[in-house]
N, C-alpha and C positions, 0 to 999 in steps of 0.2 A: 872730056869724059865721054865722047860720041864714040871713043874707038872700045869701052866696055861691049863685052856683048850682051847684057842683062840690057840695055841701053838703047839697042840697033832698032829702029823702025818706032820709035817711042816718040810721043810730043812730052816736052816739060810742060807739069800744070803749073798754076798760082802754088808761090807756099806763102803759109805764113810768119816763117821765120829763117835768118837765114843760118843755113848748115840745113836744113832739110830740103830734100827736093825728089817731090814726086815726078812720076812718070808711067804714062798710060799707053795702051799700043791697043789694037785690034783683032789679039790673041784671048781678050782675057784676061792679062795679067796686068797688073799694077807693080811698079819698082819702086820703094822708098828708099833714096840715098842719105847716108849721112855723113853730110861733107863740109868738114872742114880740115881737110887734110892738113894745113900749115900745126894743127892741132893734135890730131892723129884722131882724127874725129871723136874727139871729147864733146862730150854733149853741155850747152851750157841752159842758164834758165829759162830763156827764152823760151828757146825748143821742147825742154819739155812741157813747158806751157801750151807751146801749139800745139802737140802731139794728138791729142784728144780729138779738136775739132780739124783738123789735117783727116786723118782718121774718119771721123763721121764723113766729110765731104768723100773720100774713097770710098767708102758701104756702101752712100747712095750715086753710083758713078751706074748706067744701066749697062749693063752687059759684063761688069765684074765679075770676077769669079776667084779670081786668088792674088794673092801682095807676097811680095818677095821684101825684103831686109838687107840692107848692106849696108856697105862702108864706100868710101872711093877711094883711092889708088893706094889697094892692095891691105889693105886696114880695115876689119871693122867699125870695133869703138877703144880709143882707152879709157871710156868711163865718162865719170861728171869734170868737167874741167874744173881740177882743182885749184887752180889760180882763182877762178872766182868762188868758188867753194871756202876756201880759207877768210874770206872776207864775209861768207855769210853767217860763218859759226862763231864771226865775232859779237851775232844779236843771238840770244837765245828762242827769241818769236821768230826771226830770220829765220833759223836752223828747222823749227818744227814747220814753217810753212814752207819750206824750198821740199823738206822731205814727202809731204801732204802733195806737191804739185808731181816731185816725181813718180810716187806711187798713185795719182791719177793717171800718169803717162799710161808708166806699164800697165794699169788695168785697161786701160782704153785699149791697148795693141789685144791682149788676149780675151777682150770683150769683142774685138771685131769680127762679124758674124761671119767673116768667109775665110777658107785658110793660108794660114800664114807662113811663112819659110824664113827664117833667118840664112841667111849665106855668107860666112864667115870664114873672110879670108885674113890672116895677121893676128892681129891683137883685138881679142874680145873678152875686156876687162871690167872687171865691176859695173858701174849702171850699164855700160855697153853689153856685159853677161845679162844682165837682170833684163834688158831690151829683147835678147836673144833667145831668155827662158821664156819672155810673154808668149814669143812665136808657137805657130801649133809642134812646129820640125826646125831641126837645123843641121844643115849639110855644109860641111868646113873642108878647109883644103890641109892638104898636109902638114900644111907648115904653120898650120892655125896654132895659139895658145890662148888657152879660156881661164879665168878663175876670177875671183870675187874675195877685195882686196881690204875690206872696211879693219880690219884688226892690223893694219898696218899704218893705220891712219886715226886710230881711235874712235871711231864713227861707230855707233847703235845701227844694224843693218834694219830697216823695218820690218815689220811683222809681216805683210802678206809678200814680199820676194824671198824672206825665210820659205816659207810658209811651201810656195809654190817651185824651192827648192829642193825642198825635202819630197813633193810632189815627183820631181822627174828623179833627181837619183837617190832616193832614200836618206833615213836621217845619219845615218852613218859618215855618207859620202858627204853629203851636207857639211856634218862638220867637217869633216876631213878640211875640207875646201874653206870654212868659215874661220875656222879656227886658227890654220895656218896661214891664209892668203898670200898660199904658193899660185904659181899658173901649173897648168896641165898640158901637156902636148895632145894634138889630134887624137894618136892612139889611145891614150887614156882616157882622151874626155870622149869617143866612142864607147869604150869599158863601162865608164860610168854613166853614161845616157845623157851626157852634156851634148853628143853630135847623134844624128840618125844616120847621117852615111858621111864618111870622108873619100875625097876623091885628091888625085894630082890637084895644084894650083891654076897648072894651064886647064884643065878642064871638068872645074866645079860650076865655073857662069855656064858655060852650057848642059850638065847634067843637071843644075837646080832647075835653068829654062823650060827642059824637056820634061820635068815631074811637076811645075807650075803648070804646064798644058797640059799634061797630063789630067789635072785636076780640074783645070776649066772643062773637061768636053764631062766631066760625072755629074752627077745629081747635084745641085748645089740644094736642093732640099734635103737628099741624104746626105751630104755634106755637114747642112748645117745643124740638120737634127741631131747626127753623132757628135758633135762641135759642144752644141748643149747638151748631152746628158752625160757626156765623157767630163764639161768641166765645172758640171754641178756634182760630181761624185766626191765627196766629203774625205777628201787626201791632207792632213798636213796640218788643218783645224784654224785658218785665220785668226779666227774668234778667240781662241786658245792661247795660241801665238801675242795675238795683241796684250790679253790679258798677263803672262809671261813677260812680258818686255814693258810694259808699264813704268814701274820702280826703275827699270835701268836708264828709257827715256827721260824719267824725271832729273837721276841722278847727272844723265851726259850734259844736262843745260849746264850743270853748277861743276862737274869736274873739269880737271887739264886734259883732259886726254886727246881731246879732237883736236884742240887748237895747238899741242904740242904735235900729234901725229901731223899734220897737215905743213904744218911748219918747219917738220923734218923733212916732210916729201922737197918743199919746195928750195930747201937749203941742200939738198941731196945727203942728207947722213942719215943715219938711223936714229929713230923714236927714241925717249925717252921717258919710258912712260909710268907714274905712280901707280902703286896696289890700287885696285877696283876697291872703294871704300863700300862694302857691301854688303852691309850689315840688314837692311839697306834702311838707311836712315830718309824719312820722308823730307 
């Protein structure tokens, strides 16, 4: 991974799980990789476990000023690894606390007080999209594909990555994206405000590098002021959201629908999935 250029002149810190691996340099910047390529860097429970305090430990690093997001060789994320996902939604306590750890994750990333760059080369799918929404920006390569895949798998997506979906490309696009869980190519997910800028493949590591320094030499008090009052601005209604998705949570412990979607995935055919019984009976 030394020949990345997001990488060059960087020490590896401690991580606390493996598939993540920070990296600090003298610029400034901070690199979060998330590697576990033989995976397509699917993110498993662990890691989002770490994520949070990985996180803090990068806030308080002195001289920080901005974190970058990726993937390694040439991949973002494809999500939660659903091989171990399929075995969690066999507990229904399982299921609400894997979803509780991973919406910790993501608020920890877009709670991180200095800003953030997702850089997304490949596949940036599902929790791997929701990783990528946390970030403040995200700059993708051509040949990027984004979308957010929970209705292909039967999975209740959570309230606040709704939530902070509809945030960046409106409710509309939102569904677009929720309802179907199609992927989108770079140019579209530009259109819809899933990318900030797209670039070649061969040279996104280095346009993302030169807008993270960019960002370390500005105010990191102006920085962080607009950080906060841009992401206390009342878009999308969490609160709302949660209240909204309630019944259906309740419903996904007791229906088929996950454990059939998931079981599709991993048999490779298509779902087969019973009417939403949605009446909604408590």
């Amino acid at each position: 991974m030394t020949d990345q250029p997001l990488l060059a002149d960087r020490t590896e810190l401690p991580s606390p799980a493996e598939g993540l691996r920070p990296y600090a340099g003298e610029d400034g910047v901070a690199v979060l990789v998330l590697d576990r390529p033989h995976r397509r860097n699917a993110v498993t429970r662990a890691m989002w476990q770490a994520l949070p305090g990985l996180l803090a430990g990068l806030a308080g690093r002195p001289g920080l000023r901005a974190l970058l997001l990726t993937g390694a060789e040439g991949t973002f994320s494809a999500g939660a690894d659903i091989a171990e996902l399929s075995g969690i939604y066999g507990d229904p306590a399982a299921a609400e606390a894997y979803h509780a750890q991973n919406v910790a994750a993501e608020q920890a990333l877009a709670d991180f007080p200095l800003p953030t760059l997702a850089v997304v080369h490949g596949s940036c799918v599902g929790g791997g999209c929701q990783l990528a929404l946390a970030c403040d920006l995200r700059f993708g390569a051509a040949d990027a594909r984004l979308g957010i895949t929970p209705a292909k798998l039967g999975v209740v997506y959570p309230a606040v990555p709704t939530a902070r979906l509809a945030r960046v490309v409106g409710p509309a696009r939102a569904k677009y994206l929720l309802f179907s869980g199609e992927l989108v190519d770079a140019r579209r997910a530009e259109l819809f405000g899933l990318l900030d800028e797209v670039h070649p493949a061969e040279r996104l590591d280095a346009r993302a590098l030169e807008f993270a320094r960019l960002l370390a030499r500005r105010s990191p008090q102006t920085t962080g002021a607009a950080k906060a009052a841009l992401n206390a601005v009342p878009a999308g209604e969490p609160g709302a959201a949660a209240a909204a998705l309630a019944p259906w949570e309740r419903l996904a412990r007791r229906a088929p629908h996950a454990p059939e979607g998931l079981a599709a995935f991993l048999e490779r055919r298509e779902p087969r999935f019973p009417d939403a019984a949605l009446g909604l009976t408590e």
